[in-house]
C-alpha positions as CSV (number, residue, x, y, z in Angstrom):
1,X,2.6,-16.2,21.4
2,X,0.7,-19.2,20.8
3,X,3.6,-21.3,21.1
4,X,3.9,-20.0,25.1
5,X,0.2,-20.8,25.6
6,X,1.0,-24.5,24.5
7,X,3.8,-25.4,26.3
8,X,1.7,-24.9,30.0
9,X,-1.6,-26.1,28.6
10,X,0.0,-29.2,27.4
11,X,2.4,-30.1,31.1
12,X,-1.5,-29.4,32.7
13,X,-2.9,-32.2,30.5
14,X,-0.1,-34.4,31.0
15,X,0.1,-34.4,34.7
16,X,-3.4,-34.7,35.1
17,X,-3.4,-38.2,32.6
18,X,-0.5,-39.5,34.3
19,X,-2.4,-39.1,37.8
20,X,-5.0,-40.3,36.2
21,X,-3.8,-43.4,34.6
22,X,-1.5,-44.0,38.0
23,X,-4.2,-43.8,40.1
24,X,-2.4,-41.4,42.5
25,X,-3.6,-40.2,45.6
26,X,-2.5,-38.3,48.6
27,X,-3.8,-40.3,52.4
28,X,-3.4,-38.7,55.5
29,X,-2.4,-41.3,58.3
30,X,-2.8,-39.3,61.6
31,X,-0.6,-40.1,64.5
32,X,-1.0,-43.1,66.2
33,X,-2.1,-44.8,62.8
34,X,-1.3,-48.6,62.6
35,X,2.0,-49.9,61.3
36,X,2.7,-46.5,59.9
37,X,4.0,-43.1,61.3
38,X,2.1,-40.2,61.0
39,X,2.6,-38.4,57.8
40,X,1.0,-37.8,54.3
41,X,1.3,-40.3,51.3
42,X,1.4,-39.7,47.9
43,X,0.3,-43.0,46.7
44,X,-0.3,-45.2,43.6
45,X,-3.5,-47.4,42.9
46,X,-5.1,-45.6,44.9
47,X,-8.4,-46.6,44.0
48,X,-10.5,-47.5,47.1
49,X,-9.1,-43.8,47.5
50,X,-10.2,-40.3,46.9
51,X,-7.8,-37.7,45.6
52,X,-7.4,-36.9,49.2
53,X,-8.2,-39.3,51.9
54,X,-7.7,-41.4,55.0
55,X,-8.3,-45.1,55.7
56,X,-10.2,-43.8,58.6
57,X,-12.4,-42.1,56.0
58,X,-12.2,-44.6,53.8
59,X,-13.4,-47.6,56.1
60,X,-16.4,-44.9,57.3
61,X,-17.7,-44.8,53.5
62,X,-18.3,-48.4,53.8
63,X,-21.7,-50.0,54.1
64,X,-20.2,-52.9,56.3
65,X,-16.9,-52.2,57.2
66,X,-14.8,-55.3,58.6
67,X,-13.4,-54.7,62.3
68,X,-10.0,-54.4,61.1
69,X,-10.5,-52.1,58.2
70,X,-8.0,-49.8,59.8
71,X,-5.6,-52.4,59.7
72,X,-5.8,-53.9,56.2
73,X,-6.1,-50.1,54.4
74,X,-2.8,-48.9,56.3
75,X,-0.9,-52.5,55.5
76,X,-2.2,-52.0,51.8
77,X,-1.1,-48.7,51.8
78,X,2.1,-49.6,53.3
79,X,3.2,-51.0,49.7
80,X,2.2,-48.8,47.5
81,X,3.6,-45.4,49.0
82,X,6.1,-43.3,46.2
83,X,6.7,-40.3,48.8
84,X,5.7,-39.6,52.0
85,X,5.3,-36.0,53.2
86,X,5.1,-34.5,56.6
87,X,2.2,-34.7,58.8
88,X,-1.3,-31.9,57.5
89,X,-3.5,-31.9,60.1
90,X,-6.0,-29.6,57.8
91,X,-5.5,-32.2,55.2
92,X,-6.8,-34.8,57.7
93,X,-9.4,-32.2,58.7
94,X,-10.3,-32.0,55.1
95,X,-10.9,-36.1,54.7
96,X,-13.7,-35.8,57.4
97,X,-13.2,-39.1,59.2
98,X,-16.1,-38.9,60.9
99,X,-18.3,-37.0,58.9
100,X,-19.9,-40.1,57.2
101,X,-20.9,-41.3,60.6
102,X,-22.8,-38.4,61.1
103,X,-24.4,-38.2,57.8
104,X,-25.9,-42.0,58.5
105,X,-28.0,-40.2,61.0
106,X,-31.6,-39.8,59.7
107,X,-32.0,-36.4,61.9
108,X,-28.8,-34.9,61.2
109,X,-29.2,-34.5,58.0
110,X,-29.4,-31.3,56.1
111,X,-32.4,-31.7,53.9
112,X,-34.2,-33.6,56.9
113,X,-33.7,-30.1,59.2
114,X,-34.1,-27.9,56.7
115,X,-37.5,-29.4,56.3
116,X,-38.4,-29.5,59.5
């Protein structure tokens, strides 16, 4: 009986090192991306990345993002795709593209309102 409890635990801890120590990451690139078609990426090196993400996302995060952000996280991402899956739009929904924008704002932030 133990022996059937082993066998699972240890393929759990193994995929999550090998993700680990690979780095890999699913991106959602939305239609009308750059360079790329829309679709979902699982991806290696990921590690400008979150476990899931978007370079829209991604380049929102930043302090100072460059102009062409966009541009250089899709060509990036462009080499280091292993398998690319169709198309979630409630896995782009997920990535928030724009939520960092919003959270920048001094007055629309939770504890700010909740204060008030």
């Amino acid at each position: 009986m133990k022996l059937l409890l082993q066998i699972p635990t240890a393929i759990i801890v193994l995929l999550i090192l090998t993700t680990w120590l690979a780095s890999l990451r699913l991106v959602v690139l939305p239609p009308g991306s750059y360079k790329l078609t829309a679709m979902t990426a699982l991806v290696f090196q990921g590690h400008g990345y979150r476990l899931v993400d978007s370079p829209q996302a991604m380049c929102t995060r930043k302090a100072h993002p460059a102009r062409d952000c966009d541009a250089k996280a899709t060509d990036k991402l462009a080499k280091t795709v292993l398998l690319q899956l169709p198309y979630s739009q409630w896995l782009y929904e997920y990535t928030d593209p724009d939520l960092s924008k919003q959270a920048k704002l001094v007055g629309e932030t939770p504890l700010r309102s909740s204060i008030e």
